[in-house]
C-alpha positions as CSV (number, residue, x, y, z in Angstrom):
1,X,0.6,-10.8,19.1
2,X,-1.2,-13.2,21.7
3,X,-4.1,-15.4,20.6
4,X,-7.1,-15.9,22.7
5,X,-6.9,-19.3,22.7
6,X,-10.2,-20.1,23.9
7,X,-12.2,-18.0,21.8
8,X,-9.9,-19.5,18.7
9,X,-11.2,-22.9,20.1
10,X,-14.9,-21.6,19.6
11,X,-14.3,-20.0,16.1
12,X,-12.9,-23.9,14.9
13,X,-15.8,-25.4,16.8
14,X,-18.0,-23.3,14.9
15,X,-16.3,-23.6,11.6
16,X,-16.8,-19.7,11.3
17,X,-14.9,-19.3,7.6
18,X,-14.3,-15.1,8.4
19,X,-11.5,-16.2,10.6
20,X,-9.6,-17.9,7.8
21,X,-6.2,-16.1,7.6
22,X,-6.6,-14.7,10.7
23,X,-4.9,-18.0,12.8
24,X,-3.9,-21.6,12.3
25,X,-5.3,-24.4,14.1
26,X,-3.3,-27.4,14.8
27,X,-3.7,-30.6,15.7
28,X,-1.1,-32.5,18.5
29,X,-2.8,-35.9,17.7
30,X,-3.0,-35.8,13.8
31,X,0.1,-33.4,13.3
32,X,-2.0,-31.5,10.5
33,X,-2.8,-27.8,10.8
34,X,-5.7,-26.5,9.3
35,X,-8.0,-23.2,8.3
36,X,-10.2,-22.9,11.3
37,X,-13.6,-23.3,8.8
38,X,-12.0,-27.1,8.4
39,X,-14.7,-29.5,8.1
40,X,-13.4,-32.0,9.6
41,X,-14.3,-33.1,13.2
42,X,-13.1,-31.2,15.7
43,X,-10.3,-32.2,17.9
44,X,-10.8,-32.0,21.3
45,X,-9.6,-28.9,23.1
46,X,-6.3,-30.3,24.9
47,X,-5.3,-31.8,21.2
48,X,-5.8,-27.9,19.6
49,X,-3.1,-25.7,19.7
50,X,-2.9,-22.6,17.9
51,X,-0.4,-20.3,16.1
52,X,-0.3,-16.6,14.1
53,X,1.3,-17.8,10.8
54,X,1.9,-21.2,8.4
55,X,5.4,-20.6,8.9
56,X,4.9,-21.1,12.8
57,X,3.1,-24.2,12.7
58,X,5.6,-25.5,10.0
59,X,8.4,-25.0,12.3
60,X,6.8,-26.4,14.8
61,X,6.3,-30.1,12.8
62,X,2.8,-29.4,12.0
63,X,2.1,-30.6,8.1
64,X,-1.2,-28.6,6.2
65,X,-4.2,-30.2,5.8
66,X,-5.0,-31.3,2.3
67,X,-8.9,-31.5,2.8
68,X,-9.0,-27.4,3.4
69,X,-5.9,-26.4,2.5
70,X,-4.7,-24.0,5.1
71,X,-2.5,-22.0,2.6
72,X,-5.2,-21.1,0.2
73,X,-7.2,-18.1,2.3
74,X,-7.4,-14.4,2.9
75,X,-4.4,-13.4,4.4
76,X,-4.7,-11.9,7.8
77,X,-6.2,-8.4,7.8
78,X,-3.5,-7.7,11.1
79,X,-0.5,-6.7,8.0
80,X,-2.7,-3.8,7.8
81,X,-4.0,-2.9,10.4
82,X,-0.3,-3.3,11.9
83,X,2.4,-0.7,11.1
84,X,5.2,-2.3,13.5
85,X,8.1,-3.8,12.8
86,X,6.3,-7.6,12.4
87,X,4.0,-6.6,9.9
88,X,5.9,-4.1,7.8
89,X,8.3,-7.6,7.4
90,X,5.6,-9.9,6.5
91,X,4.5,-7.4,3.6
92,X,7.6,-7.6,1.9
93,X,8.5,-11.4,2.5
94,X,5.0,-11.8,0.9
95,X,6.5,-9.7,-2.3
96,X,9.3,-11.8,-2.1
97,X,12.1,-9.8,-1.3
98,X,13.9,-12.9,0.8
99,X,13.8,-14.7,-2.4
100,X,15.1,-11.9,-4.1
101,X,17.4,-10.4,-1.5
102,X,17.9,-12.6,0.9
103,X,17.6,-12.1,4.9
104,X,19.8,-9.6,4.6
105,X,18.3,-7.4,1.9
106,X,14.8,-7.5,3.9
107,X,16.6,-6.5,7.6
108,X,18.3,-3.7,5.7
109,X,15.0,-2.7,3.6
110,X,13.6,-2.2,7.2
111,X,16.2,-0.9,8.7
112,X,17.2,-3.5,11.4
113,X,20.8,-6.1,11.6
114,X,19.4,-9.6,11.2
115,X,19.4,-10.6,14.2
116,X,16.8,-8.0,15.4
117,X,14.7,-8.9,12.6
118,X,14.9,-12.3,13.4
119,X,13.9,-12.3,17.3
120,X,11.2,-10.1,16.8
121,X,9.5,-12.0,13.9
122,X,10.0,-15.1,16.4
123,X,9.0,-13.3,19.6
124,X,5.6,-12.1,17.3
125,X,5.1,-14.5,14.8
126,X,6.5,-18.1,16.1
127,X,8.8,-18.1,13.1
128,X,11.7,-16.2,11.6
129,X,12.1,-14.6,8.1
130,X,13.9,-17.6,6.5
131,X,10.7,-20.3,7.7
132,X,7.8,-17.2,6.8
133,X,9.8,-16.7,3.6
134,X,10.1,-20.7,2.6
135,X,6.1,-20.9,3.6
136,X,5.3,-18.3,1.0
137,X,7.4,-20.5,-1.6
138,X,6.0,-23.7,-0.5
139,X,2.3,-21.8,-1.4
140,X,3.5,-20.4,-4.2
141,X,5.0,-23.7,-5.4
142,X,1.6,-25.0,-5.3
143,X,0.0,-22.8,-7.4
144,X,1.9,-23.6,-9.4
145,X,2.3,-27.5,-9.3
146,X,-1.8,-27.3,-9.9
147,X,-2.2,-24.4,-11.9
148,X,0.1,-24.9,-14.8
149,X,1.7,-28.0,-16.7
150,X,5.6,-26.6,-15.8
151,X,8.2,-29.4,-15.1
152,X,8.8,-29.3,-11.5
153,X,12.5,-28.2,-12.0
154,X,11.1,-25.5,-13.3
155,X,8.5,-24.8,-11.0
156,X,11.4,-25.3,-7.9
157,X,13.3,-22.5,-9.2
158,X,10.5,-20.1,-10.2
159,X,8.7,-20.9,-6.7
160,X,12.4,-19.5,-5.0
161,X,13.4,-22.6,-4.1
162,X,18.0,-23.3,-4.3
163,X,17.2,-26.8,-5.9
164,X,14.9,-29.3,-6.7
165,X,15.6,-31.6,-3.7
166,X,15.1,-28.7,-1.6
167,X,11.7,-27.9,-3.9
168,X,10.6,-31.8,-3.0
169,X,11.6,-32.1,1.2
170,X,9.3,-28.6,1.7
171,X,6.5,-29.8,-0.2
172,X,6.3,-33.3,1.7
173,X,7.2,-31.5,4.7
174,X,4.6,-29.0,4.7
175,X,1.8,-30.8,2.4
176,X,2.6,-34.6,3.3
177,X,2.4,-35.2,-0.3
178,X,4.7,-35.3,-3.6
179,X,4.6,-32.4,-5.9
180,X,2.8,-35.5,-8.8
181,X,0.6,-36.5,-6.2
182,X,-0.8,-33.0,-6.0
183,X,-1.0,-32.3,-9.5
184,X,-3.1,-35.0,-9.9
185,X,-5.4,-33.4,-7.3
186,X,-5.5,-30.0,-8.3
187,X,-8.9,-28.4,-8.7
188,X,-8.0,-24.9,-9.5
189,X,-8.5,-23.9,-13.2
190,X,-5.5,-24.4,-15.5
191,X,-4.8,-21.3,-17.5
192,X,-3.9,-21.4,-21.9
193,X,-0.6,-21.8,-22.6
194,X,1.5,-18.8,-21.3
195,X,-1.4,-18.1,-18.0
196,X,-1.8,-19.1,-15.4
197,X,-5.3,-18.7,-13.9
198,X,-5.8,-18.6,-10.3
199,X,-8.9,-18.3,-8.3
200,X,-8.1,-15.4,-5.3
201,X,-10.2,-15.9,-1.9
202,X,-11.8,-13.1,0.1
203,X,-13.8,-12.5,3.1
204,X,-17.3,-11.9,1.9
205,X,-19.3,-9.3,1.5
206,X,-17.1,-8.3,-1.6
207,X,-18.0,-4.6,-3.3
208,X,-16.4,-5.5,-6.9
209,X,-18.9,-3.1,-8.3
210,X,-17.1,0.1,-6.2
211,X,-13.7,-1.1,-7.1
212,X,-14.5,-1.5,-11.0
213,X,-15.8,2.2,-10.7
214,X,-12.9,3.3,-9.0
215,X,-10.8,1.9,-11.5
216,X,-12.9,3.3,-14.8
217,X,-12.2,6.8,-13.3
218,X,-8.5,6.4,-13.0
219,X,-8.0,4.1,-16.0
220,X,-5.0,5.1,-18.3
221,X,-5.2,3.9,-21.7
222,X,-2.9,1.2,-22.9
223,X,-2.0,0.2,-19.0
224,X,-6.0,-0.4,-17.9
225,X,-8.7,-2.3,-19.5
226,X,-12.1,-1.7,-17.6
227,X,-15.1,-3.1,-18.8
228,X,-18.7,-3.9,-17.0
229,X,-17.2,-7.1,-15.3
230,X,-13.5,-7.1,-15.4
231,X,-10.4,-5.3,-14.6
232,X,-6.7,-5.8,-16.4
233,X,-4.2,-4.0,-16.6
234,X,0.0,-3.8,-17.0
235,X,2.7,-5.0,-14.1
236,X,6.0,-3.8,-13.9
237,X,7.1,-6.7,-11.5
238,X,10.6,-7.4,-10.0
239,X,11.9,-10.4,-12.9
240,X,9.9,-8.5,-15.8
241,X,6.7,-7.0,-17.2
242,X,2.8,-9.0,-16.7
243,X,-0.4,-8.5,-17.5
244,X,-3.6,-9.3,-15.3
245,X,-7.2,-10.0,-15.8
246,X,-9.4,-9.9,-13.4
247,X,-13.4,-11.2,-12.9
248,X,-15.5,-11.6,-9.9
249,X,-17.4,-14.8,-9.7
250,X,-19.9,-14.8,-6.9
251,X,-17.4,-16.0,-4.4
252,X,-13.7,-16.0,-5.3
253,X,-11.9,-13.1,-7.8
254,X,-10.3,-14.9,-10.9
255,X,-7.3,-13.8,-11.8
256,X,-5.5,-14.5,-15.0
257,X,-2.0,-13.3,-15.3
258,X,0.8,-13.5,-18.3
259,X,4.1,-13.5,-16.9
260,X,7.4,-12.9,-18.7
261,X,9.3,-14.9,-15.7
262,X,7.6,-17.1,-13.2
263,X,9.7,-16.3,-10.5
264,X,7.7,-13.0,-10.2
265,X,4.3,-15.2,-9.5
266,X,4.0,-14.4,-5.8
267,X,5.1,-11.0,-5.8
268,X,2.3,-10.7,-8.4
269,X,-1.0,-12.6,-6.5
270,X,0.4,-10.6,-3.6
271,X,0.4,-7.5,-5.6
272,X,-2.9,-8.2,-6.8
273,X,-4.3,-9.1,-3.5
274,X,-3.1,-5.6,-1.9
275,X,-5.0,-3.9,-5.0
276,X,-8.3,-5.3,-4.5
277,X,-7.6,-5.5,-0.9
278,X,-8.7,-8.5,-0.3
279,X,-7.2,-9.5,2.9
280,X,-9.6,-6.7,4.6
281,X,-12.2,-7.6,7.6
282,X,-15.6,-6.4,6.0
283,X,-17.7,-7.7,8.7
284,X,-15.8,-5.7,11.3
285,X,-15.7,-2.8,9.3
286,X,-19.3,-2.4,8.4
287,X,-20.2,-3.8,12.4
288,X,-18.3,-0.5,13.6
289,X,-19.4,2.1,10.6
290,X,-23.2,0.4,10.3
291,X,-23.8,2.1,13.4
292,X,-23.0,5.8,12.5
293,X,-25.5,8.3,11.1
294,X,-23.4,9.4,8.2
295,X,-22.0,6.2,7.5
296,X,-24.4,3.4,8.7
297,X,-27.1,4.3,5.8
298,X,-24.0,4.1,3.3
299,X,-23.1,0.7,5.0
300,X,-26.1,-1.0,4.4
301,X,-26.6,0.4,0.8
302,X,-22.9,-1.3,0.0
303,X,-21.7,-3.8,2.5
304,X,-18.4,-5.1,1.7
305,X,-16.4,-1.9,0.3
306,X,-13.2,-2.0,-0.4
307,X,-9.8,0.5,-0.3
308,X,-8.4,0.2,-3.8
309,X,-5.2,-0.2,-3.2
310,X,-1.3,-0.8,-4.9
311,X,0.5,-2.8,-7.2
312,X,3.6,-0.3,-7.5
313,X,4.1,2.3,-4.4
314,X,6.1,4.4,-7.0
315,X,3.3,4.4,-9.7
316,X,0.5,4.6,-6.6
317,X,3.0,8.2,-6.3
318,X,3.7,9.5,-9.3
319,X,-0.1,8.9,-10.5
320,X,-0.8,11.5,-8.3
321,X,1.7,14.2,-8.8
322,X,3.6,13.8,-12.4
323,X,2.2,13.5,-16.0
324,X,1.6,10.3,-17.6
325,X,4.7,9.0,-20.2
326,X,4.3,5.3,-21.2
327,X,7.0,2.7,-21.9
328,X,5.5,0.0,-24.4
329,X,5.4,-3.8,-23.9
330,X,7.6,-6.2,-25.5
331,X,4.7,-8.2,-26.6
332,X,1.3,-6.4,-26.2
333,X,-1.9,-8.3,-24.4
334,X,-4.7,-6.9,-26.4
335,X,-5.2,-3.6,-25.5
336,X,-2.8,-3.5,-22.8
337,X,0.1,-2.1,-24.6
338,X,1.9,0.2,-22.4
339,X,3.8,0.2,-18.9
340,X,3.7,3.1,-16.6
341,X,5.9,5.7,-16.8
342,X,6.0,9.2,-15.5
343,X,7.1,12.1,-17.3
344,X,9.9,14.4,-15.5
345,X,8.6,15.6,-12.3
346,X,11.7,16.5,-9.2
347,X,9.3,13.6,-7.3
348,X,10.6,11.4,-10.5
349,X,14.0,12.1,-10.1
350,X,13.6,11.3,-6.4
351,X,12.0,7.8,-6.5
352,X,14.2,7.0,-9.4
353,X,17.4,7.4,-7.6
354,X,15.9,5.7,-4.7
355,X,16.1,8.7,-2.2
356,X,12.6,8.5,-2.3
357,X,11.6,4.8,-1.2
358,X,7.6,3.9,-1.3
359,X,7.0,0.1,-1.0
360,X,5.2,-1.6,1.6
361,X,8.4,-2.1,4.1
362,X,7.9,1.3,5.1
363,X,5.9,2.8,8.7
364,X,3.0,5.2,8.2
365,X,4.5,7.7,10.3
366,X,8.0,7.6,8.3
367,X,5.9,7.7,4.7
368,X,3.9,10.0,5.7
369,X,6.6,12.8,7.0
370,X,8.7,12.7,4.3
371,X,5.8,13.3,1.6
372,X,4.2,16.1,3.3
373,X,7.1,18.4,2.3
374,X,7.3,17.2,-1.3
375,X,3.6,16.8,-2.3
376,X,1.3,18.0,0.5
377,X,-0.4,15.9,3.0
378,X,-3.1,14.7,0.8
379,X,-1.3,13.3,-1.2
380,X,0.8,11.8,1.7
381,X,-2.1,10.5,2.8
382,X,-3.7,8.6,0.1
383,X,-0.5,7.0,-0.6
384,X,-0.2,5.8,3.0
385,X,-3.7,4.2,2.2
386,X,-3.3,2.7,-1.2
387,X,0.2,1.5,-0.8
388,X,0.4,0.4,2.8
389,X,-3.4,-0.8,3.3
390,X,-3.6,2.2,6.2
391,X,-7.2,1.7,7.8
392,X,-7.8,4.5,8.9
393,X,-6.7,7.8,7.1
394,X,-9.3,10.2,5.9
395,X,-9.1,10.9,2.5
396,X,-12.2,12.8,1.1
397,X,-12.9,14.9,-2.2
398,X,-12.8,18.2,-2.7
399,X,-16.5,18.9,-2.1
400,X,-16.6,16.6,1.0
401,X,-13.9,18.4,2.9
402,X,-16.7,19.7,5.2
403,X,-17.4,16.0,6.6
404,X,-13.7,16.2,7.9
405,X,-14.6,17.4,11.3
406,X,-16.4,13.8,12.1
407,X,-13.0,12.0,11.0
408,X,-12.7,11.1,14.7
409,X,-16.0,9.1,15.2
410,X,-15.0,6.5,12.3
411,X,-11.8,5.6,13.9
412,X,-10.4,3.2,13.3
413,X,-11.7,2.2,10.3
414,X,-11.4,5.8,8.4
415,X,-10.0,4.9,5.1
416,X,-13.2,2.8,4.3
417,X,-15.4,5.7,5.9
418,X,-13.6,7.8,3.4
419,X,-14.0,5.2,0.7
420,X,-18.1,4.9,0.9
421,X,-18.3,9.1,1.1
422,X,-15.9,8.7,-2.2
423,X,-18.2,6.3,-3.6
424,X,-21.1,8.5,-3.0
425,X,-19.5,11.6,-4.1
426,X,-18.9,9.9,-7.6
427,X,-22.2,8.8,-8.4
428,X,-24.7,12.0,-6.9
């Protein structure tokens, strides 16, 4: 990926927010790196330079900004719209599979020797796996340090962090502060004993309405709570079981989640984040489709629509294709009682003994190819969509298969074309 450096200079000049995520700026004479909506004055152009990822300008000696905190933004909307090599790594370090795995367990969930792995992410991204992976804990370590009243040993090892000296050099390194320093500070709201409550940023417009609708369809008793301004449901998430609730506030979603180990915190939010897909470019999406005649009339009835999207590949799958069976929780939230389960099913037996892989490490093409024979390539599709964030694959209802035909003018933004026809569909 190259960055237009000059047109990044104008975005920071103009303090235009709906490139958050997107790039860091930093700054040579200040040694801070920032959001490009940053408030503060802005540097002159030969003091700007400019980089894909955290991680890059991390490595690179640059410390975040603690007036707009760099860290706490939509994540780039390119780890969808990508499917290469770069991307399909950056979903899974943002899961936390280095933390769980190691380098080594994320090269050989993608299929590459380290060293590949590692020269591409650097040649793409500015960073390797090892600095992406230790920005991801240092931003989950925050969270944390402001969100909760953990002891920081605590928080070091839950963040994925080998020790607590290591815990305190990356948070002074990459916040220019101590982990009490920032706790005093912290603005984001602190959750009841046993949540933690976290307030999740997105690129506005925001359709929460479509998604809560979505979710109301599909809901599954015991796993999903729906009501007319929130969503919860179950986790199944790498260190244990969770439970999230979820509201939409005018600007921000605010999520609420009970976890049985902390260390599964980031794989959660980014769990969370690919399920309400809030990492997605509305503006651009509703610039391109606003302009068709099937579309644009939708577009400007519901700007801001979302892809629902994932929390488990495997459930995403077997939702689909198996019957429900439910496993209950060790200690029930409410009404959330149950985990998902599938019921036998040969597509069951295959994910189970892992022959059968759906997670977000792996290409459209590769997904895609090996469903088609097993459940048909609607299925296929959707799943590609959900679980990967695909952009653009047409899935339509039943009684809108006749709309197929003008899949081609909506590339390449087809999954949300898909999604306001969907929308439509449901309430006609």
């Amino acid at each position: 990926m190259v960055i237009d450096e000059e047109h990044a200079y104008r975005v920071c000049a103009a303090r235009d927010a709906r490139f958050d995520g997107c790039f860091i700026h930093a700054v040579r004479t200040t040694g801070i790196y920032c959001r490009p909506s940053c408030p503060a004055v802005t540097p002159k152009r030969r003091n700007s330079q400019f980089f894909l990822t955290a991680a890059a300008a991390q490595s690179a000696g640059f410390r975040a900004c603690r007036r707009c905190l760099p860290d706490a933004v939509p994540g780039s909307p390119e780890w969808n719209l990508r499917a290469d090599l770069a991307a399909r790594a950056m979903r899974l370090i943002s899961d936390g599979v280095v933390e769980r795995d190691g380098v080594t367990g994320l090269a050989s969930r993608l299929g590459y020797s380290e060293r590949h792995l590692t020269r591409v992410l650097t040649a793409e991204l500015g960073a390797g796996p090892l600095a992406l992976a230790r920005a991801h804990r240092a931003h989950a370590a925050r969270l944390l340090i402001e969100t909760t009243e953990l002891p920081f040993a605590d928080i070091a090892f839950a963040a994925g962090f080998a020790s607590v000296r290591q815990f305190n050099d990356t948070i002074r390194m990459v916040f220019a502060s101590t982990p009490s320093d920032m706790r005093g500070r912290g603005k984001a709201p602190v959750g009841t004993p046993g949540r933690i409550v976290l307030r999740l940023p997105y690129r506005p417009p925001f359709d929460a309405t479509g998604l809560l609708a979505h979710f109301r369809r599909h809901a599954l008793p015991g796993v999903e709570e729906v009501t007319a301004d929130s969503y919860a449901r179950t986790l199944s998430l790498p260190h244990g079981e969770a439970t999230v609730r979820l509201t939409f506030p005018a600007d921000h979603v605010l999520c609420s989640l009970r976890l049985a180990d902390m260390r599964d915190l980031g794989a959660a939010v980014s769990r969370v984040r690919r399920l309400l897909d809030l990492d997605a470019d509305p503006t651009s999406v509703d610039e391109f489709l606003g302009k068709d005649a099937i579309i644009g009339p939708l577009v400007r009835k519901t700007p801001g629509i979302r892809v629902p999207g994932s929390v488990d590949g495997a459930e995403t799958l077997l939702r689909l294709v198996a019957p429900y069976a439910g496993v209950p929780l060790k200690v029930p939230d409410g009404t959330l009682t149950h985990l998902y389960s599938a019921a036998d099913h040969p597509i069951t037996e295959a994910v189970a003994t892992g022959r059968l892989v759906v997670d977000v490490g792996r290409s459209i093409e590769d997904l895609t190819e090996e469903l088609t024979p097993l459940a048909g390539r609607q299925v296929a599709d959707e799943v590609a969509m959900r679980v990967l964030g695909a952009p653009d694959v047409l899935v339509l209802p039943q009684s809108l298969q006749d709309l197929a035909p003008h899949g081609p003018d909506w590339r390449p933004w087809r999954s949300y074309a898909g999604a306001h026809l969907t929308r439509k569909a449901a309430t006609s």
